[in-house]
C-alpha positions as CSV (number, residue, x, y, z in Angstrom):
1,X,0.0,0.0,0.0
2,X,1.5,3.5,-0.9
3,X,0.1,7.4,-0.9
4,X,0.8,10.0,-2.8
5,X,0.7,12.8,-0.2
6,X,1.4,16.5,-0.1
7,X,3.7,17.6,2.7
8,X,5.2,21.3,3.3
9,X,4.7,22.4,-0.4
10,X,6.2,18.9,-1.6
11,X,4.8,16.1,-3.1
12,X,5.9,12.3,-2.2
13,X,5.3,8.7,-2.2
14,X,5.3,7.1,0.5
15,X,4.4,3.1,2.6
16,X,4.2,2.5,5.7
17,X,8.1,2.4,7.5
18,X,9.6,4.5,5.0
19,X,11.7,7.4,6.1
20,X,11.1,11.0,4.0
21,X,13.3,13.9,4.1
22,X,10.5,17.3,3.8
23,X,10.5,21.0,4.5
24,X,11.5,22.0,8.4
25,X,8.1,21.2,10.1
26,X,7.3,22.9,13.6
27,X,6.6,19.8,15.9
28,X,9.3,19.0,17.8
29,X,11.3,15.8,17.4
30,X,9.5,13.0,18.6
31,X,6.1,14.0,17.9
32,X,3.2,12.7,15.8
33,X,2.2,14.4,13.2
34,X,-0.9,13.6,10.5
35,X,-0.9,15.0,7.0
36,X,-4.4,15.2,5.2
37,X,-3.7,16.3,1.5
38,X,-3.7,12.6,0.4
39,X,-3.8,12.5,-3.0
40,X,-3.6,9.4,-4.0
41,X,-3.9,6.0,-2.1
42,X,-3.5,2.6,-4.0
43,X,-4.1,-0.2,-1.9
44,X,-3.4,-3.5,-3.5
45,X,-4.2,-2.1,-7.0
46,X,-7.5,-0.7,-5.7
47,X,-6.7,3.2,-6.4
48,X,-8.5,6.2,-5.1
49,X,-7.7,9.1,-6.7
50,X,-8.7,12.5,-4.9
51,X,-10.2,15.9,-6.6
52,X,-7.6,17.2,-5.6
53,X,-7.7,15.9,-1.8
54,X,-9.2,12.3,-1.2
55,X,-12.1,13.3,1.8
56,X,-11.3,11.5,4.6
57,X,-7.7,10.1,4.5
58,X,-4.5,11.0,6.1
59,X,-1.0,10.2,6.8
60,X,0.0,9.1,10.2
61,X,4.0,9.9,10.8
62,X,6.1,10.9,13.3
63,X,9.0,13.1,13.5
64,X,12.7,11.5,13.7
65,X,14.7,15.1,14.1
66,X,15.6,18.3,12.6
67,X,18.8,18.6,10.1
68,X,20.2,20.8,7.0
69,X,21.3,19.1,3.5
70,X,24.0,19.7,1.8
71,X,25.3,22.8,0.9
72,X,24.8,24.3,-2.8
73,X,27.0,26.9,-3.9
74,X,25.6,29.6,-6.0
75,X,27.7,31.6,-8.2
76,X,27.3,34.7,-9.7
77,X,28.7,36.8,-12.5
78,X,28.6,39.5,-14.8
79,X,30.8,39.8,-17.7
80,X,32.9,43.4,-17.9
81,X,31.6,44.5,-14.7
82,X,34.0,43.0,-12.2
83,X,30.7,41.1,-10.4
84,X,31.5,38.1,-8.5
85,X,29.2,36.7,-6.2
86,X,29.5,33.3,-3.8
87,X,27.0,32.2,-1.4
88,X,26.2,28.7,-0.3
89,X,22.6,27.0,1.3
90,X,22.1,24.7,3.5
91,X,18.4,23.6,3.2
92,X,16.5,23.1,6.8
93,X,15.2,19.2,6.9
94,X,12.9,17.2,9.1
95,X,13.7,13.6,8.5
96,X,9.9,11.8,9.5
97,X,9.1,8.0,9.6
98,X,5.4,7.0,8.3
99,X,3.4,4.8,10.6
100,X,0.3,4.7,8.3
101,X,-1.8,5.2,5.8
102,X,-5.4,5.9,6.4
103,X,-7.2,5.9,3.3
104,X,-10.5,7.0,4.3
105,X,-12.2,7.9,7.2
106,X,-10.2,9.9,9.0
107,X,-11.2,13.1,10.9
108,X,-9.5,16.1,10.6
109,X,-8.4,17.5,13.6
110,X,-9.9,20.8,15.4
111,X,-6.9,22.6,14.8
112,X,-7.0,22.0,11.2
113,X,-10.2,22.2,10.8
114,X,-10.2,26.4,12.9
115,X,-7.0,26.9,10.2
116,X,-9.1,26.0,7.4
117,X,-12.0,28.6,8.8
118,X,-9.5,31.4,9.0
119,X,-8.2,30.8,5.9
120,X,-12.1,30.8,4.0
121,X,-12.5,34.7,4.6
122,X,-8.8,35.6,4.0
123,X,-8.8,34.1,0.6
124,X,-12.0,36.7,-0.2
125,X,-10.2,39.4,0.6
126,X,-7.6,40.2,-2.5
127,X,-4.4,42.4,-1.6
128,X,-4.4,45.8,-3.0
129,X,-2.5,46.9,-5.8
130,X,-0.5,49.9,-5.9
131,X,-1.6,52.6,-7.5
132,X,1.2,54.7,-7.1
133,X,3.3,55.0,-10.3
134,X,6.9,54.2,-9.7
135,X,9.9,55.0,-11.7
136,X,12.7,51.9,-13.4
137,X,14.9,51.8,-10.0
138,X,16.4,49.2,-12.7
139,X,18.3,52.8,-14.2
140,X,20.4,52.7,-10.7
141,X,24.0,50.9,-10.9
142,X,23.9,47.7,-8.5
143,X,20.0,47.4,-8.5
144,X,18.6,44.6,-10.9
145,X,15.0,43.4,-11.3
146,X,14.5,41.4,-8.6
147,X,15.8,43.9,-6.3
148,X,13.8,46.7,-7.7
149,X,10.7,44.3,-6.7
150,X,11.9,43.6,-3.3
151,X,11.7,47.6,-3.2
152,X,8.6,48.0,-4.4
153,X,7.0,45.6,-2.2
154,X,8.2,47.3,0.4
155,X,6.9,51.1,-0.7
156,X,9.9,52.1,-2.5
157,X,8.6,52.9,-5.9
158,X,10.1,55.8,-7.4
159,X,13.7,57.7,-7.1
160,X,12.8,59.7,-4.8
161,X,11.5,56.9,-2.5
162,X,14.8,55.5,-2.9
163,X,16.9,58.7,-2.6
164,X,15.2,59.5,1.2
165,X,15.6,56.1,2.4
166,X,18.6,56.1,4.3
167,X,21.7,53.5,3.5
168,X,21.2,51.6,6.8
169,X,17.5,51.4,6.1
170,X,17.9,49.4,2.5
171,X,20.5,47.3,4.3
172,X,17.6,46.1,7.0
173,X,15.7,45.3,3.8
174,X,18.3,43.4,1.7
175,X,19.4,41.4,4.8
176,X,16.0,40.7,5.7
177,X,15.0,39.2,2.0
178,X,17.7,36.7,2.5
179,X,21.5,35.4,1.9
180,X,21.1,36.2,-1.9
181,X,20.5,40.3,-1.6
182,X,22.4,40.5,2.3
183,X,26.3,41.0,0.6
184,X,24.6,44.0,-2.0
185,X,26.2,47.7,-1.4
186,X,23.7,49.9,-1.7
187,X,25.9,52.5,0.2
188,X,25.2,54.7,-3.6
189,X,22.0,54.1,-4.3
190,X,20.3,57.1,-2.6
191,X,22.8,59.5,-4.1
192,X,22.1,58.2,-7.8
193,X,18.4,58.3,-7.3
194,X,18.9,61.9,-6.6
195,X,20.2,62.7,-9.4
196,X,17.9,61.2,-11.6
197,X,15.2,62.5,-9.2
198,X,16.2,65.8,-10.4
199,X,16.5,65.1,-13.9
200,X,20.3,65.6,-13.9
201,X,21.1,62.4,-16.5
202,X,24.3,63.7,-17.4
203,X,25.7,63.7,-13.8
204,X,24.3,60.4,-13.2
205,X,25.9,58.9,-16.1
206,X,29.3,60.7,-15.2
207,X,28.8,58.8,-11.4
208,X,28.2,55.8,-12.8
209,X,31.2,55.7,-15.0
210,X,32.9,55.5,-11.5
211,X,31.2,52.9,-10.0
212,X,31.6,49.2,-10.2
213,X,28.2,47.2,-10.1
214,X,26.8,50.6,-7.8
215,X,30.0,50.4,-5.9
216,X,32.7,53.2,-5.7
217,X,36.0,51.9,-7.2
């Protein structure tokens, strides 16, 4: 007998015995946990096939202990610009054992059941767009597209957004957004969105010929 179950924003297969490597869950090690986005269950050739869930069944597990995989090195560069950048991961893991499969009747349990309530009227309520029009932070040396999202997500839509944010300020935000934006130097970036604040191209184009990737050489 085997599942196909949903766990952490993962699918897997899985018996009965069988150890799985997922997403870092919250339960602590030694605790039982039950998974209810059961997809799949074929037992002894008699499949059930869910739409998209199968009502009623479950996963029964319980959780070995907390690790990280290996680590992936991630390497960037840019041709001409002198732009080298090395970081490495290390994924969080919770290594769980399954203990069964319940393929139908099971009962979901209260706490799932009050998460799936609160959920309902969130889902009803779509975030608001921005109406504010913003300006290509892309034109600023050291800031590419994903960054000028992170910034916009976080209110900084035009130059002069940018230009009266302080240096320490977009540091917060880069190190907060992760490993990947934490080793950017925006220590420029509010002075070039200045300039083109102001319309002054020219000057901007004549500090940018003295940067490297945004960075003074």
């Amino acid at each position: 007998m085997y599942a196909i179950v949903e766990i952490a924003g993962q699918q897997f297969k899985v018996a009965k015995d069988q150890k799985v490597f997922v997403h870092r869950l919250a339960e602590d090690e030694g605790a039982k946990v039950s998974f209810d986005n059961v997809l799949l269950v074929d037992n002894g050739g008699d499949i059930t096939v869910g739409a998209p869930a199968i009502d009623g069944a479950s996963i029964e597990a319980k959780v070995v202990k907390h690790l990280k995989g290996d680590k992936v090195i991630v390497f960037k560069k840019k041709r001409r610009k002198g732009y080298k950048v090395k970081n490495g991961h290390r994924q969080a893991l919770t290594e769980i054992v399954i203990e069964s499969i319940i393929g139908s009747g099971a009962k979901k349990s209260a706490s799932k059941a009050n998460a799936e309530k609160a959920e309902k009227p969130a889902k009803k309520a779509p975030a608001k767009k921005a109406t504010k029009k913003g300006d290509d932070l892309k034109k600023i040396e050291g800031i590419g597209p994903k960054i000028a999202e992170l910034f916009n997500n976080t209110g900084i839509m035009t130059y002069a957004d940018l230009a009266a944010t302080s240096v320490d300020k977009l540091k917060d935000i880069l190190t907060e957004a992760g490993p990947n934006y934490a080793n950017k130097v925006p220590d420029t970036w509010p002075q070039q969105a200045q300039l083109a604040a102001d319309g002054k191209w020219d000057e901007l184009n004549e500090l940018q010929e003295k940067l490297d990737g945004g960075i003074e050489k």
